[in-house]
C-alpha positions as a Python dict, from the first residue, in 0.01 Angstrom:
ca = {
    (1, 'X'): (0, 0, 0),
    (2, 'X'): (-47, -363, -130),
    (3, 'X'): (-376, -443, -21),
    (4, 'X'): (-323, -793, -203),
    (5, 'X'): (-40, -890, 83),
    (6, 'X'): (-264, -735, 365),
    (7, 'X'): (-586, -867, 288),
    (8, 'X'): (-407, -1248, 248),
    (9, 'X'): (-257, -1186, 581),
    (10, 'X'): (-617, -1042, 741),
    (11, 'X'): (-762, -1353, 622),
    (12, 'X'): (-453, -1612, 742),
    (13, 'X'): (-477, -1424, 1099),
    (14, 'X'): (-836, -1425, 1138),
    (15, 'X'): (-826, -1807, 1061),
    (16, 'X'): (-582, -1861, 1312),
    (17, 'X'): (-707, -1645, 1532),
    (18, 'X'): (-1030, -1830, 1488),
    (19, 'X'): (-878, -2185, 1538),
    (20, 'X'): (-740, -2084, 1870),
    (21, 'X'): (-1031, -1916, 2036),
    (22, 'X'): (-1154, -2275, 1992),
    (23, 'X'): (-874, -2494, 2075),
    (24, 'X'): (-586, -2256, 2268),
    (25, 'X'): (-344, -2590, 2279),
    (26, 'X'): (-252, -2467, 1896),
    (27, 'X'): (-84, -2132, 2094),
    (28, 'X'): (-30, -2291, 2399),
    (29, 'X'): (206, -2592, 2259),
    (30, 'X'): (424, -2456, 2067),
    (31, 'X'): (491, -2144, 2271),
    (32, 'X'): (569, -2433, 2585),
    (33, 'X'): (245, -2341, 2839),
    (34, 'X'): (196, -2676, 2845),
    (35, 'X'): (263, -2911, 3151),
    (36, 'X'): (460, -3219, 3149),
    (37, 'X'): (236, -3416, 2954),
    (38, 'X'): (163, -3188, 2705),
    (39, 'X'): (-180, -3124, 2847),
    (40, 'X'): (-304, -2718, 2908),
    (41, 'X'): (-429, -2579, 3199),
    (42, 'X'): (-759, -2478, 3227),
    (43, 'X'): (-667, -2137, 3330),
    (44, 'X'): (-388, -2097, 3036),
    (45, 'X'): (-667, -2187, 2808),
    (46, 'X'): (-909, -1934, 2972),
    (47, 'X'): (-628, -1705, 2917),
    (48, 'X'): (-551, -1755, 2551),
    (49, 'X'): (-900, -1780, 2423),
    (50, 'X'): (-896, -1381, 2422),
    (51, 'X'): (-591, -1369, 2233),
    (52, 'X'): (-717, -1602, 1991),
    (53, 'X'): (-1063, -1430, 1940),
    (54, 'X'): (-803, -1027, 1920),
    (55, 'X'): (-657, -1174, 1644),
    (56, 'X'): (-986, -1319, 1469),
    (57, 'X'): (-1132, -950, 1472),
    (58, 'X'): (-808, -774, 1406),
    (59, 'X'): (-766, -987, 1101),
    (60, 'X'): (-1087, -1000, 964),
    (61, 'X'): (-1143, -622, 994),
    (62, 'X'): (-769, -625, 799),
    (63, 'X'): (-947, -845, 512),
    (64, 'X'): (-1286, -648, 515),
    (65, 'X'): (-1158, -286, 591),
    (66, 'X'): (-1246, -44, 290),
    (67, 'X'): (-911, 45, 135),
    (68, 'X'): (-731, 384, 262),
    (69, 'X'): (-781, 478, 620),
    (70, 'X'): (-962, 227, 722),
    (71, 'X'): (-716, -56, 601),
    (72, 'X'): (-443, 159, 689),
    (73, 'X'): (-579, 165, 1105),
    (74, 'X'): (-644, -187, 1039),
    (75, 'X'): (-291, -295, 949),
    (76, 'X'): (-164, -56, 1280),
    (77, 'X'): (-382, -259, 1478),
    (78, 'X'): (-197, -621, 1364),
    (79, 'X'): (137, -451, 1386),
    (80, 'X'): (84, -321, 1737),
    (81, 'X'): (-54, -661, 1830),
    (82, 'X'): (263, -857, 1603),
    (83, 'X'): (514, -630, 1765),
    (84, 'X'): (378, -634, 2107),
    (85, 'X'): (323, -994, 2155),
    (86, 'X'): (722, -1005, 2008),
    (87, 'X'): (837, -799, 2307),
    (88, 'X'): (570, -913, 2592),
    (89, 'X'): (700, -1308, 2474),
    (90, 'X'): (1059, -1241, 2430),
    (91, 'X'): (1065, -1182, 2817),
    (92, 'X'): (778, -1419, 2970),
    (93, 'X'): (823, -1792, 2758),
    (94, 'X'): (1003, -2037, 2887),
    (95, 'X'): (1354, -2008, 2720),
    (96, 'X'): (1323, -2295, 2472),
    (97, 'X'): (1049, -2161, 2278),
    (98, 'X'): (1080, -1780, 2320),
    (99, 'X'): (1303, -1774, 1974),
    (100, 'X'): (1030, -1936, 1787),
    (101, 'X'): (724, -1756, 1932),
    (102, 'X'): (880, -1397, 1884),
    (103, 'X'): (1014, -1516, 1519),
    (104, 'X'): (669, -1572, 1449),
    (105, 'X'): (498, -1265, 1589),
    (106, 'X'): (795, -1075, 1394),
    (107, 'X'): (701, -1243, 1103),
    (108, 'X'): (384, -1160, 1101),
    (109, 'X'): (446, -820, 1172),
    (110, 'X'): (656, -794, 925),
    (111, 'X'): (435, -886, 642),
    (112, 'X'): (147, -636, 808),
    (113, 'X'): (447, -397, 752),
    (114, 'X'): (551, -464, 398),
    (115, 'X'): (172, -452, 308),
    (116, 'X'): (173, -99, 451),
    (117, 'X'): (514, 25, 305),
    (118, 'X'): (517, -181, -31),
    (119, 'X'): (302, -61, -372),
    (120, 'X'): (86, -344, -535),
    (121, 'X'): (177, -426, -889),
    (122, 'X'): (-4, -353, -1177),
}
């Protein structure tokens, strides 16, 4: 396990997670739940704000989890959420920014993953 990579990406995803609890238009924009002026609903920001404040706690107990099962359940957690927000996206976002949104849930995933599979150095 390289807790190095996982507690870097605990940290990134609680800080994003953080940032869009408070202001869902980071998600909501770039993932196209936005209307014509760019502007978000009320009730898409309601709706957000909870998957914002998951990924705060999911990636802060991925920083702060004591190393071995702990960080290991941790790390599950994120890659459920990565993964699953990949599939649920890929089929609900409006076409032109489905390819981005699941790249970046993949992504994400994918370094929860490598931190799991992958050895620290040294």
């Amino acid at each position: 396990m390289n807790t190095a990579l996982l507690r870097t990406v605990g940290v990134a995803t609680a800080a994003y997670g953080l940032a869009v609890t408070l202001r869902p238009q980071l998600l909501a924009r770039p993932s196209g739940l936005v209307d014509r002026r760019g502007e978000v609903a009320h009730h898409t920001a309601t709706s957000l704000r909870p998957l914002g404040f998951r990924d705060a706690a999911s990636g802060a107990a991925l920083a702060l989890a004591p190393e071995g099962p702990a960080l290991r359940t941790a790390a599950a957690v994120r890659l459920a959420a990565d993964f699953g927000d990949a599939v649920l996206l890929a089929g609900t976002l409006p076409k032109g920014n489905r390819a981005k949104a699941v790249a970046v849930a993949v992504g994400w995933g994918s370094l929860t993953l490598a931190g799991l599979v992958h050895r620290s150095r040294g």
